[in-house]
C-alpha positions as CSV (number, residue, x, y, z in Angstrom):
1,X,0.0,0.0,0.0
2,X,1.4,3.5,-0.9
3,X,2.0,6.2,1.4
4,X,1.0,8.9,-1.2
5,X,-2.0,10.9,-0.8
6,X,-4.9,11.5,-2.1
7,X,-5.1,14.6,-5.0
8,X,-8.2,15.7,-3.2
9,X,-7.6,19.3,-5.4
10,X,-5.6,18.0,-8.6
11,X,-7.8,15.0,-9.1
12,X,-11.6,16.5,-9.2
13,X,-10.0,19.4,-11.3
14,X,-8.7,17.0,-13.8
15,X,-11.9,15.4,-14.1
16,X,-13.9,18.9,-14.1
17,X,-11.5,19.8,-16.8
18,X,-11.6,17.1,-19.4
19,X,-15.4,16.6,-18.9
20,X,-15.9,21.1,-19.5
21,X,-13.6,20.1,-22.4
22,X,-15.9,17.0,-23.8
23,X,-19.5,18.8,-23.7
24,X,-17.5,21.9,-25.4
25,X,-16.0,20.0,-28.1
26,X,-19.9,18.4,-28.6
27,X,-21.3,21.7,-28.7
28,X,-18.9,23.2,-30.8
29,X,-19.1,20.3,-33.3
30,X,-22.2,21.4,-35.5
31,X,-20.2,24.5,-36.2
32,X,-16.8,22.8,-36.7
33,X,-15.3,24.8,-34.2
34,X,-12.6,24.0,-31.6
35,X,-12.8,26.0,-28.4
36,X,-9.5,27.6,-29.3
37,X,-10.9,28.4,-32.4
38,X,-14.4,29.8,-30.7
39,X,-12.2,31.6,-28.5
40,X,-10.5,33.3,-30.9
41,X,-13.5,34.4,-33.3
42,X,-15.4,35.5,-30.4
43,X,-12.2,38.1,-29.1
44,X,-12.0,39.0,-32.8
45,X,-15.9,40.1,-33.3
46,X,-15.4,41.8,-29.8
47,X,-12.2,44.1,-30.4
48,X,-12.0,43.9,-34.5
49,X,-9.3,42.9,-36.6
50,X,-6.2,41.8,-34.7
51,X,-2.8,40.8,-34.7
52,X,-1.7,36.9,-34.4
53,X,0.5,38.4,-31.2
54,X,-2.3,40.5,-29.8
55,X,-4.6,37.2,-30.0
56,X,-2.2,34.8,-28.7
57,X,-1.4,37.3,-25.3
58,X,-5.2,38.1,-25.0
59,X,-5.9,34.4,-25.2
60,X,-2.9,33.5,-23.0
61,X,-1.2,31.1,-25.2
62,X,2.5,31.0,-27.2
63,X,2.8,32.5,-30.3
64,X,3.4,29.0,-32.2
65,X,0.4,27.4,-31.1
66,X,-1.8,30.6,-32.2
67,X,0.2,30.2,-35.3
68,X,-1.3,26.8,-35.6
69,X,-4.9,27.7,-34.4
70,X,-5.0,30.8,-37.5
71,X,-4.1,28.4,-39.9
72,X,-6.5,26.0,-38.7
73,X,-8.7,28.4,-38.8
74,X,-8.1,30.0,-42.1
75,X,-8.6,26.8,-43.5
76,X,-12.0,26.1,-42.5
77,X,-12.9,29.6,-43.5
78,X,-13.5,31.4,-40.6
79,X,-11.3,34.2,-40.3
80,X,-9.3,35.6,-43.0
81,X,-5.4,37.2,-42.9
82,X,-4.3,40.0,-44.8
83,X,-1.6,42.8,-44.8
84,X,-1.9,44.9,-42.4
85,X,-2.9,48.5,-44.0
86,X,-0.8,50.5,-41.7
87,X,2.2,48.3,-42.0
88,X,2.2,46.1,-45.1
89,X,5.1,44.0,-43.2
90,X,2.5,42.9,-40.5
91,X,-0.7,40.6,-40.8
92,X,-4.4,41.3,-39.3
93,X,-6.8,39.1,-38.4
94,X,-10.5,39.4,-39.1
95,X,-13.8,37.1,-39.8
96,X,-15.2,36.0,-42.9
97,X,-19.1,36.5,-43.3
98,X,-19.2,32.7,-42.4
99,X,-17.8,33.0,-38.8
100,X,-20.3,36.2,-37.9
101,X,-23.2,34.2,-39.1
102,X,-22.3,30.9,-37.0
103,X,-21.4,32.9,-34.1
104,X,-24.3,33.9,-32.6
105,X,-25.4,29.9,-32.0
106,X,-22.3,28.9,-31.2
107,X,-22.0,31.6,-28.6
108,X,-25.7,30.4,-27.7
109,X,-24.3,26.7,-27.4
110,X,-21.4,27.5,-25.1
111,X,-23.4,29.5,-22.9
112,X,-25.4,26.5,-22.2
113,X,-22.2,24.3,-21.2
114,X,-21.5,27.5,-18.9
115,X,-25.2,27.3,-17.2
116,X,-24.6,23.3,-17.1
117,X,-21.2,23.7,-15.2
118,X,-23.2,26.3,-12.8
119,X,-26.7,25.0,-11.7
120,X,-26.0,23.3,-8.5
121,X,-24.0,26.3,-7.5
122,X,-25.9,30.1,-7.0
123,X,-24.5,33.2,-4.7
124,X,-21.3,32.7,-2.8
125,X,-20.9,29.2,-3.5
126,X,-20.3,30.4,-7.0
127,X,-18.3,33.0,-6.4
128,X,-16.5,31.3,-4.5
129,X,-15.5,28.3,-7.1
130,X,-14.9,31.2,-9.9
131,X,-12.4,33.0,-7.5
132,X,-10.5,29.5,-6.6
133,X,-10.6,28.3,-10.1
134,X,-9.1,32.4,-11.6
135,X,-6.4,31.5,-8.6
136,X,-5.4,28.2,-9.6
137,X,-5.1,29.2,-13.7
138,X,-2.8,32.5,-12.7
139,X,0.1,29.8,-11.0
């Protein structure tokens, strides 16, 4: 018998994780959207056109894996890269008429998984879980 613990804080968080990550990859699927990909559309038709940098630091992830997600992305035809018209050595981002039209019910769909995740939980029990969860993704 083994003298290690128990992940009483690791383990349920794993499981929390990769089952958020399952019913967003369902609801995402009638769009052919990834959550990185939703993610990034949704920041995009928020702010306007943006830079692959600005998009990777406002999404919080390395510049070669946004390089991955725009191509991706580009490919399925929802966002579009062009020269930038201030600085013809840089690229912006921005949306095809395909990814504003899907939006709106895919945004529709991931709110649902948010209310799902939430239902058992209302006032400071809520709060609560939100403010342990924004602690544990900033270490």
């Amino acid at each position: 018998m083994s003298d290690f613990p128990d992940l009483r804080v690791i383990d349920p968080l794993n499981t929390a994780a990769r089952a958020v990550n399952r019913a967003l990859t369902e609801a995402l699927r009638p769009f052919g959207l990834s959550f990185a990909q939703f993610c990034m559309i949704d920041l995009i038709d928020r702010g306007g056109p943006h830079y692959p940098s600005s998009l990777a630091r406002k999404l919080d992830i390395e510049t070669s894996t946004m390089a991955s997600t725009l191509k991706r992305a580009e490919s399925a035809g929802f966002i579009i890269r062009s020269a930038d018209p201030n600085d013809k050595r840089g690229v912006v981002v921005n949306l095809t008429d395909h990814s504003r039209t899907i939006l709106p019910d895919a945004r529709a769909a991931v709110m649902a998984i948010e209310a799902q995740c939430s239902d058992d939980l209302s006032g400071e029990a809520l709060e609560d879980g939100i403010e342990f969860l924004k602690k544990i993704g900033k270490k």
